[in-house]
KOLDRENDO-186276 format. One record per residue (C-alpha): x, y, z; residue number from 1. Coordinates in Angstrom, 3 decimals, decimal comma. Example, Ala and Ser with C-alpha at 12.3 -4.5 7.8 and 13.67 -1.06 7.14 Angstrom:
residues 2
+----------+----------+----------+-----+
|        X |        Y |        Z |   k |
+----------+----------+----------+-----+
|   12,300 |   -4,500 |    7,800 |   1 |
|   13,670 |   -1,060 |    7,140 |   2 |
+----------+----------+----------+-----+
end
This chain:
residues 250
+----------+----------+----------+-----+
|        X |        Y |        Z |   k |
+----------+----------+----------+-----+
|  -42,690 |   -4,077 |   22,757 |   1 |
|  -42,824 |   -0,309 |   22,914 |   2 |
|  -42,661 |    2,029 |   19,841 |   3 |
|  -39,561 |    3,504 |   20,844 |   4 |
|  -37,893 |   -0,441 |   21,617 |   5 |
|  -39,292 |   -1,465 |   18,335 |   6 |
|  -37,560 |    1,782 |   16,088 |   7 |
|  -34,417 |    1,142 |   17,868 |   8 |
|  -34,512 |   -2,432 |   16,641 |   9 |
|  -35,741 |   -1,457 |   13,426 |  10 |
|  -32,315 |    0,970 |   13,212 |  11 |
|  -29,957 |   -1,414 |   14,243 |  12 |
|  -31,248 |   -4,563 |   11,705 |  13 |
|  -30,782 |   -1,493 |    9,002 |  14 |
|  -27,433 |   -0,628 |   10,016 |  15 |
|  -26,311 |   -4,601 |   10,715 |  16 |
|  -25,502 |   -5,287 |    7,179 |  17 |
|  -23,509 |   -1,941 |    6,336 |  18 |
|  -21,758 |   -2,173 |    9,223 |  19 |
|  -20,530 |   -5,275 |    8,598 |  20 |
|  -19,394 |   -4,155 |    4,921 |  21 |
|  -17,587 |   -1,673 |    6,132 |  22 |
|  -15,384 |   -4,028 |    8,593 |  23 |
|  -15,227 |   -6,427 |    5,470 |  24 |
|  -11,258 |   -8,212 |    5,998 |  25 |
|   -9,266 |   -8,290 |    2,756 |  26 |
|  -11,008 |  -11,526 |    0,807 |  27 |
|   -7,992 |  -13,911 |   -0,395 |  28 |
|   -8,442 |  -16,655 |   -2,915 |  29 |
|   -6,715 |  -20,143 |   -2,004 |  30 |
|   -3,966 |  -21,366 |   -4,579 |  31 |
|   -2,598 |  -24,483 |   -2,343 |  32 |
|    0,778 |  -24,848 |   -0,840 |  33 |
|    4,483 |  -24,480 |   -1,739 |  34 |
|    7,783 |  -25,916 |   -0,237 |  35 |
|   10,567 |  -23,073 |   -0,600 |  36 |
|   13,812 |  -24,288 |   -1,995 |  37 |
|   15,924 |  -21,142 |   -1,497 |  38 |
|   15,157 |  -17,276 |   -0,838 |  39 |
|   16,525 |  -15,303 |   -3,736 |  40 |
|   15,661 |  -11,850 |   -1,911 |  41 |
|   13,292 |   -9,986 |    0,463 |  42 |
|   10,472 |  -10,407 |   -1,879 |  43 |
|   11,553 |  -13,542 |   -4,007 |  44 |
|   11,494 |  -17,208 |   -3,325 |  45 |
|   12,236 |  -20,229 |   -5,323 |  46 |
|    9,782 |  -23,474 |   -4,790 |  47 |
|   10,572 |  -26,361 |   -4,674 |  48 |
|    8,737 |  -27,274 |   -7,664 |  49 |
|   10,423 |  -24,869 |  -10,011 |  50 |
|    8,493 |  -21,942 |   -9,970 |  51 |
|    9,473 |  -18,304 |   -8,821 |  52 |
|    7,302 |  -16,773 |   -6,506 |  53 |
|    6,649 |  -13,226 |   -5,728 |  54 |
|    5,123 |  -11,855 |   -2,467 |  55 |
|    2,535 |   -9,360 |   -3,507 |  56 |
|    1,878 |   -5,989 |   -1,830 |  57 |
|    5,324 |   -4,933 |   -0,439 |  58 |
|    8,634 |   -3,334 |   -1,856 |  59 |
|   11,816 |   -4,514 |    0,191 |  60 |
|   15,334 |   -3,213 |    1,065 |  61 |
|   18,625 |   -5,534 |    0,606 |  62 |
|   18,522 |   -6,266 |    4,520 |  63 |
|   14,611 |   -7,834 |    3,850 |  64 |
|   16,396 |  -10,966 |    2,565 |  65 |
|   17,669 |  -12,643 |    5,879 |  66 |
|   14,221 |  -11,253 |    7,663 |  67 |
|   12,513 |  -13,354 |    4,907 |  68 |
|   14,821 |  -16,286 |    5,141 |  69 |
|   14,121 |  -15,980 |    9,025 |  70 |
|   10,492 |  -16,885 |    8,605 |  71 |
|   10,193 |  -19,050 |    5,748 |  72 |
|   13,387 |  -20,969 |    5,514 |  73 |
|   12,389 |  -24,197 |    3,258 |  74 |
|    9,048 |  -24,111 |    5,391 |  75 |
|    5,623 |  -25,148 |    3,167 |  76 |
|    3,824 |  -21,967 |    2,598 |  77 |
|    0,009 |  -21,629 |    2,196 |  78 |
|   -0,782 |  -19,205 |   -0,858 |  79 |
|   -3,467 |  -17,228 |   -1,433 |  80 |
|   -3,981 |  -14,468 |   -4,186 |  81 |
|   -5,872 |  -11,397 |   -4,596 |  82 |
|   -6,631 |  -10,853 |   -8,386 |  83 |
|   -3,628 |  -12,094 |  -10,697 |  84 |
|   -1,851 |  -15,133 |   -9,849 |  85 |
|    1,102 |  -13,834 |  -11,852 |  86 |
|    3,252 |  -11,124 |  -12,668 |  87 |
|    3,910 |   -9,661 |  -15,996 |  88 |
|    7,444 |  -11,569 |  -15,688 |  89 |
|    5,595 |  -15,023 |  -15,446 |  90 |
|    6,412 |  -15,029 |  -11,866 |  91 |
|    4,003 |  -16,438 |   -9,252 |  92 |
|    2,601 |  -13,695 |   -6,860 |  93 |
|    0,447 |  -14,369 |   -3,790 |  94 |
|    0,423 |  -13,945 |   -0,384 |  95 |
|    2,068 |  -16,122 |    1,923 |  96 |
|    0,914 |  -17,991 |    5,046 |  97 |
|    3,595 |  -19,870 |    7,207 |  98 |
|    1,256 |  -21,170 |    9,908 |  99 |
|   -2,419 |  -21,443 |   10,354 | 100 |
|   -4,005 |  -18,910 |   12,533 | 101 |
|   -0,958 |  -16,274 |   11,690 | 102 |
|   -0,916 |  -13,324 |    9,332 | 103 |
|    0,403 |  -13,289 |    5,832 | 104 |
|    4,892 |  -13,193 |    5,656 | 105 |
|    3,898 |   -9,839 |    4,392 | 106 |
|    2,114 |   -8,200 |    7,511 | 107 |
|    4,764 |  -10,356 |    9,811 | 108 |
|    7,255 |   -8,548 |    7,423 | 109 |
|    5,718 |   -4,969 |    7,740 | 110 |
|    5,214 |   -5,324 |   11,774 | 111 |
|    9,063 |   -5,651 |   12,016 | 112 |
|    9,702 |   -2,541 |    9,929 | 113 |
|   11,236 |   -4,996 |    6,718 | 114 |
|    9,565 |   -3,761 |    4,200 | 115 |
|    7,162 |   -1,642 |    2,911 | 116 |
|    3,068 |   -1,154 |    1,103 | 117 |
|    3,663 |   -1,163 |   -2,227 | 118 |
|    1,812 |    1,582 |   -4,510 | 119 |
|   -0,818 |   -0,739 |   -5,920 | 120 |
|   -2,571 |   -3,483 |   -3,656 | 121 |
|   -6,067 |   -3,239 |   -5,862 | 122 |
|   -8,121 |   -3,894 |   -3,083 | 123 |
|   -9,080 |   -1,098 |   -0,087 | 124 |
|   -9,623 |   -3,468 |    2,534 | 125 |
|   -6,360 |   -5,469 |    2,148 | 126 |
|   -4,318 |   -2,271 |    1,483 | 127 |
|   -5,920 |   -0,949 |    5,222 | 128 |
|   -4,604 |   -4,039 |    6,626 | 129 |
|   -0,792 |   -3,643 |    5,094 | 130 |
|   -0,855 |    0,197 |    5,924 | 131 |
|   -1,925 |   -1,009 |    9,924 | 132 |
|    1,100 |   -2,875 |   10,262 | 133 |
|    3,630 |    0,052 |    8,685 | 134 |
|    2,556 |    2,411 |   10,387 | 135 |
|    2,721 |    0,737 |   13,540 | 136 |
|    6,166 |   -0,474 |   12,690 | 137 |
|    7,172 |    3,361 |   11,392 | 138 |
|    5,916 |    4,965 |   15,029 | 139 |
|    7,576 |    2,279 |   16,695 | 140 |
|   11,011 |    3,337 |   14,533 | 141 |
|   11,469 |   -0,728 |   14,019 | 142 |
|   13,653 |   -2,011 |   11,438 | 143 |
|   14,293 |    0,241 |    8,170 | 144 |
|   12,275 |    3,062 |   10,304 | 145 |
|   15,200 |    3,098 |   12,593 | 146 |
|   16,864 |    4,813 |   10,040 | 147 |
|   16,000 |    8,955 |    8,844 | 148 |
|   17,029 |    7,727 |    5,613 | 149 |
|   13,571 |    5,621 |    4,745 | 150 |
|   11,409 |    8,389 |    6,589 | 151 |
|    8,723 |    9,674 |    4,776 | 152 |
|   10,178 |   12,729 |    2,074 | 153 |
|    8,979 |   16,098 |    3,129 | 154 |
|    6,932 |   17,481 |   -0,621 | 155 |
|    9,157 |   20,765 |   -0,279 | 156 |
|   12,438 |   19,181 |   -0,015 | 157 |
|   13,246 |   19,309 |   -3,634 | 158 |
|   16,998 |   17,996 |   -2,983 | 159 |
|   16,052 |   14,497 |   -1,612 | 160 |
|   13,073 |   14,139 |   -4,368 | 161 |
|   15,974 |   14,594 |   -6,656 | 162 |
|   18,166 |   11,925 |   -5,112 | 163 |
|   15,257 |    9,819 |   -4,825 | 164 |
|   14,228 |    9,981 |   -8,699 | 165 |
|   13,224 |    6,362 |   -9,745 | 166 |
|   12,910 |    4,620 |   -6,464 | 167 |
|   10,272 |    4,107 |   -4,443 | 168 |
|    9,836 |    6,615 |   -1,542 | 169 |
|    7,153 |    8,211 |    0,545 | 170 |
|    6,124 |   11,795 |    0,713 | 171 |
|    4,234 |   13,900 |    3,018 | 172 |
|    3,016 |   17,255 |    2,384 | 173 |
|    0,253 |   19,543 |    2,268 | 174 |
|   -1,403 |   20,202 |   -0,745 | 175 |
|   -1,628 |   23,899 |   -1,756 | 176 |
|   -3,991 |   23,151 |   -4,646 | 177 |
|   -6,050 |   20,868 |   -7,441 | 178 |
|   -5,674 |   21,410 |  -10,755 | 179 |
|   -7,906 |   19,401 |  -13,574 | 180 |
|   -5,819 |   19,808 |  -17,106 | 181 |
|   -6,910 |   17,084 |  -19,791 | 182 |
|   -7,368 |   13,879 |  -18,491 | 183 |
|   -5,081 |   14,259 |  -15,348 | 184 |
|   -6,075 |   15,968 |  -12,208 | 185 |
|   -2,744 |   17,576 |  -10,432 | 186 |
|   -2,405 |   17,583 |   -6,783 | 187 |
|    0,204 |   20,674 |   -6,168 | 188 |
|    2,368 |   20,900 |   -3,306 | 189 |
|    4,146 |   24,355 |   -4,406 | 190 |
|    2,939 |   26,921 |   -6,092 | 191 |
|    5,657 |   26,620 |   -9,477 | 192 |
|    4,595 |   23,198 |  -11,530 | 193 |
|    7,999 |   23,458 |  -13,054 | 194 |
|    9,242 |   22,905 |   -9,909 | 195 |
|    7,601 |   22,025 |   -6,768 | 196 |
|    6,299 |   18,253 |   -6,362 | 197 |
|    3,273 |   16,974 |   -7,937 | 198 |
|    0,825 |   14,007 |   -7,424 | 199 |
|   -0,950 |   13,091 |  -10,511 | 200 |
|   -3,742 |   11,191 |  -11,331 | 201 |
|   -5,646 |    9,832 |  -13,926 | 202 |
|   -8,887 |   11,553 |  -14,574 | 203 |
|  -10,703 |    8,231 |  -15,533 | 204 |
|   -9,631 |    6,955 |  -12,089 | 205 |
|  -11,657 |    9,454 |  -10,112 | 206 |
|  -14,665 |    7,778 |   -9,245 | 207 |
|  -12,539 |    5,059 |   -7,739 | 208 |
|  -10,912 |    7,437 |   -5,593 | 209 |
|  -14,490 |    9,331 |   -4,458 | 210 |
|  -15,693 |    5,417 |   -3,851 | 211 |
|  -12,426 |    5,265 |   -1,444 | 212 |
|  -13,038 |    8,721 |    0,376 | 213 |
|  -10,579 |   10,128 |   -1,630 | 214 |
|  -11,974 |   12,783 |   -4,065 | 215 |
|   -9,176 |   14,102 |   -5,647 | 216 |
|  -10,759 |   17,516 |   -5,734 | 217 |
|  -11,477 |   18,339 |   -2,081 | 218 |
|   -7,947 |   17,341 |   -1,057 | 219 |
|   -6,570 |   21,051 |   -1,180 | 220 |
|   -5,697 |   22,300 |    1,861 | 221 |
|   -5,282 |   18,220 |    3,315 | 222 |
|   -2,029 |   16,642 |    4,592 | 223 |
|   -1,286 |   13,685 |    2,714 | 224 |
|    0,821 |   10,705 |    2,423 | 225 |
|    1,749 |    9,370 |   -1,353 | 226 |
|    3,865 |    6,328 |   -1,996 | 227 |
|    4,968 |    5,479 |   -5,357 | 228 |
|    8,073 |    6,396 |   -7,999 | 229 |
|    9,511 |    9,327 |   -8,085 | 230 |
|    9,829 |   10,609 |  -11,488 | 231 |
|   10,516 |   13,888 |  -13,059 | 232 |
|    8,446 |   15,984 |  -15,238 | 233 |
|    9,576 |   19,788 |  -15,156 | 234 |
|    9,078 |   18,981 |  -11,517 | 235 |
|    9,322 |   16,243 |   -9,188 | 236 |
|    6,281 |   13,799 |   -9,373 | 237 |
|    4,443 |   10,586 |   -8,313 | 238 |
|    1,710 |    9,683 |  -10,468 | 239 |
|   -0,911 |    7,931 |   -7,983 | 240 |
|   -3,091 |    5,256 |  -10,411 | 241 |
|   -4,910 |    3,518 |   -6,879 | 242 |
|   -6,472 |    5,498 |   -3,727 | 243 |
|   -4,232 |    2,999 |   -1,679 | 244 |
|   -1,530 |    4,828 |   -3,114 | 245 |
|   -2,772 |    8,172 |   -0,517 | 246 |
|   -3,170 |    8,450 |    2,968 | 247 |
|   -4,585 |   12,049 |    4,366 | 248 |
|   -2,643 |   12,422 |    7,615 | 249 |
|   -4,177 |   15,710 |    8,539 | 250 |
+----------+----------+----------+-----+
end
């Protein structure tokens, strides 16, 4: 073997291992199976043992119900969970699996544009796989997409962040500049606070940002893409406590 063959190999046993990490699929943790008794909405489904369940990583409209009903009618569901196997309302929340060998209800869900990535997945590579499906769903215009009134909120058009005030929405903008005040860093999209829209986040959540490619501070002058409640401080905000929560689209 030749120098030069034997470096090459040399690089690529290095690199093996990383490059596998970095094409690591979200890791799921098995919880059994459940019959479904009844869908209760897009997100919600009664068992047939009793229990509630609640499918993780998504936020629904009213028309997600008969999509949901579509694919899981009183089928037996194969649940897996990411972290908690519960919701602060004692309800069960997982992901669902209606067949071997298909993706989660979820993804299926996301692919036909009937629902949406919620703010807070708590895991990168399972939030990459969610955001995959929606955003082929949103440049496809399928389902809720179809309609201008779910597409992403422009960050300067202060009339529909006002409208859209404690729901869940999507807004795209570019961010004029970073601000570090306290324990919150301030992503500005305007240039008055006591107006414009505002991302903010947690200081103490930065490193888990920088560990997602996401350091808060060298997003000035970026395009980005924040999901999350609208709220109102002075101005217009979404306080972003995950990096799944952001998308640069620049």
């Amino acid at each position: 073997m030749t120098a030069v063959r034997a470096f090459a190999l040399m690089v690529m046993v290095t690199w093996l291992p990383s490059a596998a990490h970095a094409q690591e699929p979200c890791q799921l943790t098995p919880m059994g199976t459940a019959t479904v008794a009844s869908v209760r909405d897009g997100r919600t489904l009664l068992l047939a043992d009793g229990r509630e369940l609640r499918l993780a990583g998504i936020e629904v409209t009213e028309a997600s119900h008969t999509a949901l009903q579509r694919l899981v009618g009183q089928q037996t569901l194969r649940l897996e969970k990411l972290k908690s196997d519960h919701d602060r309302y004692g309800r069960l929340l997982a992901y669902a699996f209606a067949a071997e060998g298909q993706p989660s209800v979820q993804q299926i869900l996301l692919e036909q544009g009937e629902a949406r990535v919620s703010a807070r997945i708590g895991d990168k590579a399972c939030a990459e796989a969610l955001l995959k499906a929606e955003n082929a769903a949103r440049a496809a215009r399928r389902g809720l997409w179809a309609d201008p009134n779910f597409a992403p909120l422009q960050a300067d058009n202060l009339v529909r962040l006002g409208s859209a005030r404690g729901h869940f929405a999507l807004v795209e903008g570019k961010v004029l500049s970073v601000r570090v005040s306290g324990g919150t860093i301030y992503l500005n999209f305007g240039r008055r606070w006591t107006r414009d829209f505002s991302v903010i986040i947690p200081r103490r959540n930065q490193r888990s940002f920088a560990a997602a490619g996401l350091e808060p501070t060298r997003l000035e002058g970026r395009r980005i893409r924040v999901r999350g409640f609208v709220e109102r401080r002075r101005g217009p905000i979404i306080e972003a406590d995950a990096p799944e929560q952001i998308e640069t689209i620049d």
